[in-house]
Backbone bond lengths (Angstrom), bond angles and torsions (degrees), N, CA, C in turn:
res aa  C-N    CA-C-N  psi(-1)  N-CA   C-N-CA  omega(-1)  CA-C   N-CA-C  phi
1 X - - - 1.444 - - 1.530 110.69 -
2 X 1.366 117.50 -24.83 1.262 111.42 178.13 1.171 135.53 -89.78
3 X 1.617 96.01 -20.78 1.841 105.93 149.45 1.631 132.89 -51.95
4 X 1.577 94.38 -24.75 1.885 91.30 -174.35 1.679 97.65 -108.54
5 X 1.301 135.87 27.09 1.368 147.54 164.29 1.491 107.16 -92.14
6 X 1.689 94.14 -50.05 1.489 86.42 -177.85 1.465 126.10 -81.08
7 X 1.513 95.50 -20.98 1.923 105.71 165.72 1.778 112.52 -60.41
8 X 1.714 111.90 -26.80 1.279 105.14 -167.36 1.859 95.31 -88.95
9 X 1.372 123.38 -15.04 1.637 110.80 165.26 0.889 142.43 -61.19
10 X 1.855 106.28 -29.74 1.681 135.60 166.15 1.309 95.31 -57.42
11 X 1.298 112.26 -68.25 1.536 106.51 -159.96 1.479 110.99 -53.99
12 X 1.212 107.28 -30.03 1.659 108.27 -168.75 1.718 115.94 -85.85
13 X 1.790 102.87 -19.77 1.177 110.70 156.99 1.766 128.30 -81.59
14 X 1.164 96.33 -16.87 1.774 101.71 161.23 1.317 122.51 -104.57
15 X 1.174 126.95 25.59 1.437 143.82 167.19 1.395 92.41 -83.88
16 X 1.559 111.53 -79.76 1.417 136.52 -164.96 1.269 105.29 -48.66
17 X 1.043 135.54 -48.03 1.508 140.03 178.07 1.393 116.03 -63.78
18 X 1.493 123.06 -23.69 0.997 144.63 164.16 1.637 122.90 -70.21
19 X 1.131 113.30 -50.57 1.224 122.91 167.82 1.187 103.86 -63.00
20 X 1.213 123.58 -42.81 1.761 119.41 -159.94 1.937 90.51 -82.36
21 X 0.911 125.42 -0.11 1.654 122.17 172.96 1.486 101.49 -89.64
22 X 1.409 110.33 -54.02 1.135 116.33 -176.06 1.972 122.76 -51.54
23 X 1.290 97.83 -41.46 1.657 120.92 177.55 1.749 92.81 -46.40
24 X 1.476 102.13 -65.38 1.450 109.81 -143.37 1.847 92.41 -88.37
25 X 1.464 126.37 7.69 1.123 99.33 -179.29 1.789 106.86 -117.95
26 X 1.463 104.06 10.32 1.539 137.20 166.84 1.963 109.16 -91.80
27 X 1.584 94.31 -34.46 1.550 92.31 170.92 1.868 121.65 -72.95
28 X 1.050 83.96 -29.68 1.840 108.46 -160.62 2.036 76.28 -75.78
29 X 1.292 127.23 -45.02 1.592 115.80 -127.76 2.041 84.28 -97.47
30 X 1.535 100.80 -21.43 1.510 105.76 163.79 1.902 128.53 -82.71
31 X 1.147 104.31 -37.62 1.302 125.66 -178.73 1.527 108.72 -64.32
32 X 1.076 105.80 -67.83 2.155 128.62 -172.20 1.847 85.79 -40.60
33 X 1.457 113.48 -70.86 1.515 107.33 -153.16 2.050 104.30 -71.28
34 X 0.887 102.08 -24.35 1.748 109.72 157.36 1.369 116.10 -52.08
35 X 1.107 97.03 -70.85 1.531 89.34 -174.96 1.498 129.47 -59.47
36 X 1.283 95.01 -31.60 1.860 122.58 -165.16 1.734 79.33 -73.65
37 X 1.152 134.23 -63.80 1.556 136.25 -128.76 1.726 116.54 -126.99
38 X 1.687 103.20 -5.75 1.401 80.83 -167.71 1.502 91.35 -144.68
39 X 1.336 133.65 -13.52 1.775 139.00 -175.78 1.536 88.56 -174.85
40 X 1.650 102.85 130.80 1.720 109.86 162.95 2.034 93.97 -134.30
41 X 1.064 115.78 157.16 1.089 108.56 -173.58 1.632 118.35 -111.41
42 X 1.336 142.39 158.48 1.624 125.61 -140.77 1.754 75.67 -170.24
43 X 1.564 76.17 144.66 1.574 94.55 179.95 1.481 87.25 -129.96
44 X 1.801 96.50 140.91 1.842 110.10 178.56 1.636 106.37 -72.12
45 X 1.093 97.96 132.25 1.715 123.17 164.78 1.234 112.98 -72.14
46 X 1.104 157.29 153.58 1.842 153.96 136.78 1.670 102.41 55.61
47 X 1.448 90.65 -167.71 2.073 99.93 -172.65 1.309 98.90 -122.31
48 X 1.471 139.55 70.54 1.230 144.37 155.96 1.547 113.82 -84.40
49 X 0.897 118.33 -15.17 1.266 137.42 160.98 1.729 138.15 -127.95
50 X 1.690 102.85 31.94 1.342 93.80 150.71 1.356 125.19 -101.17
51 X 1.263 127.91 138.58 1.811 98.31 51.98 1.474 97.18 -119.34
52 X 1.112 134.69 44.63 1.474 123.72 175.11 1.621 105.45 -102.55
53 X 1.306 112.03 -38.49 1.378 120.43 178.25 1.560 108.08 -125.85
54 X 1.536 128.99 128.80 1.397 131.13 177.68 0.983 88.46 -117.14
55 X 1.699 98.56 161.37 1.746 120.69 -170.26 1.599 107.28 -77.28
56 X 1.604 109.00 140.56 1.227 116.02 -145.74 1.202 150.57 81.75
57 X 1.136 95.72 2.12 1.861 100.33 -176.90 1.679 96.59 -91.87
58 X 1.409 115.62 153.52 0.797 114.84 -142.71 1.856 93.03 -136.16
59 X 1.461 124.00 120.32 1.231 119.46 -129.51 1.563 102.40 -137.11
60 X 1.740 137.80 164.59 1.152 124.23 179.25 1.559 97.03 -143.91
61 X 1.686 101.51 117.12 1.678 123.30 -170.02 1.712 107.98 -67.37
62 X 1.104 104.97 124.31 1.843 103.69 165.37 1.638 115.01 -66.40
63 X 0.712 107.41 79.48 2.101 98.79 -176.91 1.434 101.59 -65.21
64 X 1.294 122.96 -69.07 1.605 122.58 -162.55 1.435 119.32 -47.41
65 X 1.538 117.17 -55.58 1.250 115.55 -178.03 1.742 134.79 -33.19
66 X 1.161 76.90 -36.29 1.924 94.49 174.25 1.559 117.17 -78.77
67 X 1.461 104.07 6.40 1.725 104.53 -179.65 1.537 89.95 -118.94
68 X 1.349 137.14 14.40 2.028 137.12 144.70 1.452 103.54 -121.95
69 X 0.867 130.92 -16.75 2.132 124.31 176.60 1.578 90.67 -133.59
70 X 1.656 97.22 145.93 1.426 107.92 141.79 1.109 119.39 -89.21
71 X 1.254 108.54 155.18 1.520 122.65 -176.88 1.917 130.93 -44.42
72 X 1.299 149.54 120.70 1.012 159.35 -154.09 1.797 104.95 -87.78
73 X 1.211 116.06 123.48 1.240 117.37 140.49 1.750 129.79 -20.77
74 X 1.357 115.89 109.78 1.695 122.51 -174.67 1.648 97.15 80.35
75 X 0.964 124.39 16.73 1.425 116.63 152.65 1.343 136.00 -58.50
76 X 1.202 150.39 109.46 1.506 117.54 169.87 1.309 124.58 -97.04
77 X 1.632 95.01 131.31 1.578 108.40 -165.85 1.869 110.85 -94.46
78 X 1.540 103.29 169.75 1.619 102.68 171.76 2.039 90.13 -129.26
79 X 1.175 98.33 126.17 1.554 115.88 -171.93 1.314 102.03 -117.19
80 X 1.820 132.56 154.42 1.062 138.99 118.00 1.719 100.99 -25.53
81 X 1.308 106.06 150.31 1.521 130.26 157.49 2.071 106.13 -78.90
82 X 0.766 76.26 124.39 1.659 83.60 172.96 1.776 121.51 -31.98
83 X 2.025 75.80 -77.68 1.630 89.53 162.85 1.310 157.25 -82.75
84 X 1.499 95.79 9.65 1.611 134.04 163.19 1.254 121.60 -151.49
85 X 0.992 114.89 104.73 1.884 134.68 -166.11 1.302 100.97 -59.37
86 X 2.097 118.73 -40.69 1.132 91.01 -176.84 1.772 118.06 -102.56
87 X 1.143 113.68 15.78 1.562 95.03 152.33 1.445 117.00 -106.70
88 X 1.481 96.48 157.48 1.756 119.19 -165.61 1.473 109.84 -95.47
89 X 1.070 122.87 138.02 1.434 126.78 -174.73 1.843 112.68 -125.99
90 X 1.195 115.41 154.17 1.159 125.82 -177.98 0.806 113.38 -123.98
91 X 1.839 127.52 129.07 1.562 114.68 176.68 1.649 105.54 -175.33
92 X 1.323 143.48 -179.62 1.298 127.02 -122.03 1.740 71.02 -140.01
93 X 1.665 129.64 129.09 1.335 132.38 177.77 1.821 116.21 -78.93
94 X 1.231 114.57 113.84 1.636 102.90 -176.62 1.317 90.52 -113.38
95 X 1.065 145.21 -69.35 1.579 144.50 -162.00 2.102 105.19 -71.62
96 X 1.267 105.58 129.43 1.289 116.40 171.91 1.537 99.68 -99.66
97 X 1.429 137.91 -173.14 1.339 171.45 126.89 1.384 111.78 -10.33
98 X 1.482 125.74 117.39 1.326 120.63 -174.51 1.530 123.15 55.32
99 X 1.105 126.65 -4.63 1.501 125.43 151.76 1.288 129.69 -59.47
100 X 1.754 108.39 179.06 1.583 108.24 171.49 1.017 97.83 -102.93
101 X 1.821 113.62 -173.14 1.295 100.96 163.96 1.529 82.38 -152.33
102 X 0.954 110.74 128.37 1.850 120.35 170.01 1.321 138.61 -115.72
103 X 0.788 125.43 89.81 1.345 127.40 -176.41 1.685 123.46 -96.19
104 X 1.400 112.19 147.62 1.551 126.63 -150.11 1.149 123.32 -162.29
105 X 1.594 97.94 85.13 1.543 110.24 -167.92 1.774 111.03 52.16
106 X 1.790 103.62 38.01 1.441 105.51 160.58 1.815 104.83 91.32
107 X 1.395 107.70 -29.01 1.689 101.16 146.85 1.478 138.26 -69.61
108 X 1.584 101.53 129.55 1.659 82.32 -174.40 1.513 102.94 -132.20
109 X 1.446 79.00 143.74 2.220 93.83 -165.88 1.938 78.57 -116.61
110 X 1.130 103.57 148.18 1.432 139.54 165.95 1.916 132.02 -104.25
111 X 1.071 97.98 126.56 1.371 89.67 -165.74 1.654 97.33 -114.82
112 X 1.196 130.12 129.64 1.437 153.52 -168.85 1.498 101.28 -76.15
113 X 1.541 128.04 141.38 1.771 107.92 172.29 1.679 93.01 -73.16
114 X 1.034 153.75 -55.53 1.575 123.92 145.44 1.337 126.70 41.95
115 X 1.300 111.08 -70.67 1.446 144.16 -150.93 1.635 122.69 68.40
116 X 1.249 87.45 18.90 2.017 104.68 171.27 1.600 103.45 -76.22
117 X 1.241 104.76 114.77 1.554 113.81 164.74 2.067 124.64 -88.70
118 X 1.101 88.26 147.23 1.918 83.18 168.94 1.722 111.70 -168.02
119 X 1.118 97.38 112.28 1.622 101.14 163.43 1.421 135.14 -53.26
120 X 1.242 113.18 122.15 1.448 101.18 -159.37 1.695 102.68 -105.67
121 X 1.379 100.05 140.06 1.206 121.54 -169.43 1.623 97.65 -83.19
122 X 1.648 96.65 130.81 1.769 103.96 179.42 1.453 93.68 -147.61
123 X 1.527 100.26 101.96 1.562 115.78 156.17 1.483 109.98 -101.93
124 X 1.618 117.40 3.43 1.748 102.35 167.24 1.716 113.07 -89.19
125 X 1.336 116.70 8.07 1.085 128.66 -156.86 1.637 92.38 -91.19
126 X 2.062 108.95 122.31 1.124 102.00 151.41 1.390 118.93 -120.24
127 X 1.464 117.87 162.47 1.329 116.42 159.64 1.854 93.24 80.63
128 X 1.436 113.78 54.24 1.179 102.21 -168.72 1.412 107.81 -85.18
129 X 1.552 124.06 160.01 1.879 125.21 -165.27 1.353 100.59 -120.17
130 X 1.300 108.19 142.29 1.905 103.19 167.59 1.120 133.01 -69.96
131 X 1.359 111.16 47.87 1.642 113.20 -172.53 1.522 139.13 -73.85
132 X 0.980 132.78 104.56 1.618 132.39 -171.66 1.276 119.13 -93.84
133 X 1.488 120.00 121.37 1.119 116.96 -154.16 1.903 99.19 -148.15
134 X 1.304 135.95 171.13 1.241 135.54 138.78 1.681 104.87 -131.56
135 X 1.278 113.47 136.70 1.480 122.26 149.34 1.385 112.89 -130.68
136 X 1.431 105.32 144.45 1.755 124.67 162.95 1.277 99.53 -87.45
137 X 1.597 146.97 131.68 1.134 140.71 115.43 1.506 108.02 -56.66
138 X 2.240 82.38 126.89 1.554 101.53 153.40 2.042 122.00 -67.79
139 X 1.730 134.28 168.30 1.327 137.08 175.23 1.418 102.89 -20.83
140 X 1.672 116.42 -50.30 1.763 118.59 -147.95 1.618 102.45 -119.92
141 X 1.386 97.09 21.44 2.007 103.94 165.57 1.080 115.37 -102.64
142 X 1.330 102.08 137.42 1.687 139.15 147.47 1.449 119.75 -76.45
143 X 1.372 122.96 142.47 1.316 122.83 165.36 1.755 100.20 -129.93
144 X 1.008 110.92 126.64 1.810 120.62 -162.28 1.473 97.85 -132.95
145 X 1.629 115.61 136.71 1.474 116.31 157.92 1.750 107.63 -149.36
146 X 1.108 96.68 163.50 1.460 103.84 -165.21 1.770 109.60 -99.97
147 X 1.399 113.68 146.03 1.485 112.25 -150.24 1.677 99.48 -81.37
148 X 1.185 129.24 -1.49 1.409 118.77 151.33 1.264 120.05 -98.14
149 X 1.120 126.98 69.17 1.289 138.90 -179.15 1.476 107.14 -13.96
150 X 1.555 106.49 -73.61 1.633 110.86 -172.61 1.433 116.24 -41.29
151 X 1.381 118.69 -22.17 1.376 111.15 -172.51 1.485 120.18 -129.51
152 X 1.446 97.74 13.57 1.703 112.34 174.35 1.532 102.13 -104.11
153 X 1.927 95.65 124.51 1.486 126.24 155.14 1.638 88.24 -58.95
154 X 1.670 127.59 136.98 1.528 118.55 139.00 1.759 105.94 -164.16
155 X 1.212 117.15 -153.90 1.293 117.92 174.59 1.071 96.60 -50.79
156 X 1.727 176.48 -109.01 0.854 121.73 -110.93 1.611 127.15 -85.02
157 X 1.168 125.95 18.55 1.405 140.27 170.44 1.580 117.60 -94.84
158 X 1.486 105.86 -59.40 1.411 85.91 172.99 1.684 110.80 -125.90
159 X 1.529 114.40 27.64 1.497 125.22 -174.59 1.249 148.36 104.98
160 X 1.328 129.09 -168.31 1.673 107.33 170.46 1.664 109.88 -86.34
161 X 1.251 123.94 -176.53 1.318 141.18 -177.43 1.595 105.77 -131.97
162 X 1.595 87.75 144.58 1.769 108.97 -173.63 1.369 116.86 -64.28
163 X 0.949 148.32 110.94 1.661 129.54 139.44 1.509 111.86 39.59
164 X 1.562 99.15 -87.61 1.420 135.23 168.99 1.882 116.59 -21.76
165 X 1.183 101.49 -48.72 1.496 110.40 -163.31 1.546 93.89 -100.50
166 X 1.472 144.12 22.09 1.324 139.35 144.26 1.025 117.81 -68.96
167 X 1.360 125.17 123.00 1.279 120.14 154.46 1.728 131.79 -87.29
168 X 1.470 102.90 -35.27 1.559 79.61 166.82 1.582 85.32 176.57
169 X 1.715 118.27 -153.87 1.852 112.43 -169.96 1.626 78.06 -125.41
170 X 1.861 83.39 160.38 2.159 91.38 169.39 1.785 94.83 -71.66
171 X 1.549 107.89 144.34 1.471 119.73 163.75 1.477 115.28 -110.93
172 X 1.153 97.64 -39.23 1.774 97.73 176.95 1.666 108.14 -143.63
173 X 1.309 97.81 146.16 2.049 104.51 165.32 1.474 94.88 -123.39
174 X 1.012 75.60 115.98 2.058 106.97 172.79 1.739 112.13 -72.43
175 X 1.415 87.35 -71.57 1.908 89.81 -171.90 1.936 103.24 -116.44
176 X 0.946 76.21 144.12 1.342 165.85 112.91 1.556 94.74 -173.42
177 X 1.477 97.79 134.99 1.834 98.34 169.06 1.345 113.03 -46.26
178 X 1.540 124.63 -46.00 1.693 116.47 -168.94 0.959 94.49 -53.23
179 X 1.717 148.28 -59.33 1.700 141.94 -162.19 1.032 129.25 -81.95
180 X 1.755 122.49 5.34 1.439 128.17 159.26 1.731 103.90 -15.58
181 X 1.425 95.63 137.23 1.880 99.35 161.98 1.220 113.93 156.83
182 X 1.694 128.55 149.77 1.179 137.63 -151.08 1.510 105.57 -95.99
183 X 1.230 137.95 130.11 1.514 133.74 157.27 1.930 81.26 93.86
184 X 1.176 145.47 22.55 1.463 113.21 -173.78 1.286 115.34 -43.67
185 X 1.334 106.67 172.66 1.846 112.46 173.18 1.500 109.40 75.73
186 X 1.463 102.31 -51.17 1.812 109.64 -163.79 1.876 105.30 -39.88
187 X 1.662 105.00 126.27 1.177 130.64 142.34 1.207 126.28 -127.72
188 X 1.547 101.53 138.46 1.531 129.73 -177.95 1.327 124.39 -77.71
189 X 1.457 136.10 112.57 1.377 139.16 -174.49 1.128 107.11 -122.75
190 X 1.201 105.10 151.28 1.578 105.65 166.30 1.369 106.42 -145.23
191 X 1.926 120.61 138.11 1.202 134.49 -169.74 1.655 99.38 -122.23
């Protein structure tokens, strides 16, 4: 009798081991396409964007949304770098597709293919620079800058960004616990 007790522990110890494969290969088969396709999570680099985002905060990317809407004006996006695909950049979207983009002594008015103009109001803007500039976005341009001007690399340094090289909008800031919050950064414009 004590031989088929101990045959029934094996079995009950290779059940369990089994299940526990099974758990984690149902976790992996839910998790992988999540992460890959629908939220990956990104921690801020440097202060190109304070004071809305300080270095370290630790953040969760919208991927999907941008495969039913394009992206909104005062959004903040996480992009490929233009000139290096594989680093990721962070920075706040002002120029859409076929627009202007003007800047004037660090004001920037927008011109609609329309020909509807509007100055866009930036109170997240620190450390603002006197920069004078014009760009046209081409169909699949972005024009992006980072809310500390003085210390943001962005379109106006080395240009706009593709379609292509978005990765997705901030959805949540996790840490620091005090700055938990949904949509951070997000401002609303309308042209």
């Amino acid at each position: 009798m004590e031989d088929l007790e101990q045959k029934s522990d094996s079995i009950s110890l290779r059940d369990f081991i089994i299940d526990v494969l099974k758990f984690f290969g149902l976790a992996l088969i839910i998790v992988l396409p999540i992460r890959a396709y629908v939220a990956q999570p990104f921690i801020v680099s440097g202060t190109s964007m304070v004071p809305t985002f300080e270095d370290g905060q630790y953040l969760i990317i919208d991927e999907l949304s941008y495969y039913f809407r394009e992206p909104v004006r005062g959004e903040v996006l996480v992009f490929k770098y233009p000139n290096d695909t594989s680093k990721y950049y962070i920075k706040r979207l002002i120029g859409l597709p076929g627009e202007k983009v003007i800047i004037t002594d660090g004001a920037i008015t927008i011109t609609a293919p329309d020909g509807h103009t509007q100055s866009l109001e930036q109170s997240y803007v620190k450390n603002a620079r006197a920069d004078n500039s014009t760009t046209v976005l081409k169909d699949d341009e972005y024009f992006v800058m980072g809310d500390n001007r003085a210390a943001s690399s962005d379109s106006r340094s080395w240009g706009p960004i593709r379609r292509e090289h978005i990765i997705g909008g901030t959805l949540l800031r996790l840490l620091p616990v005090n700055t938990i919050s949904l949509l951070p950064g997000k401002v609303e414009y309308e042209i």
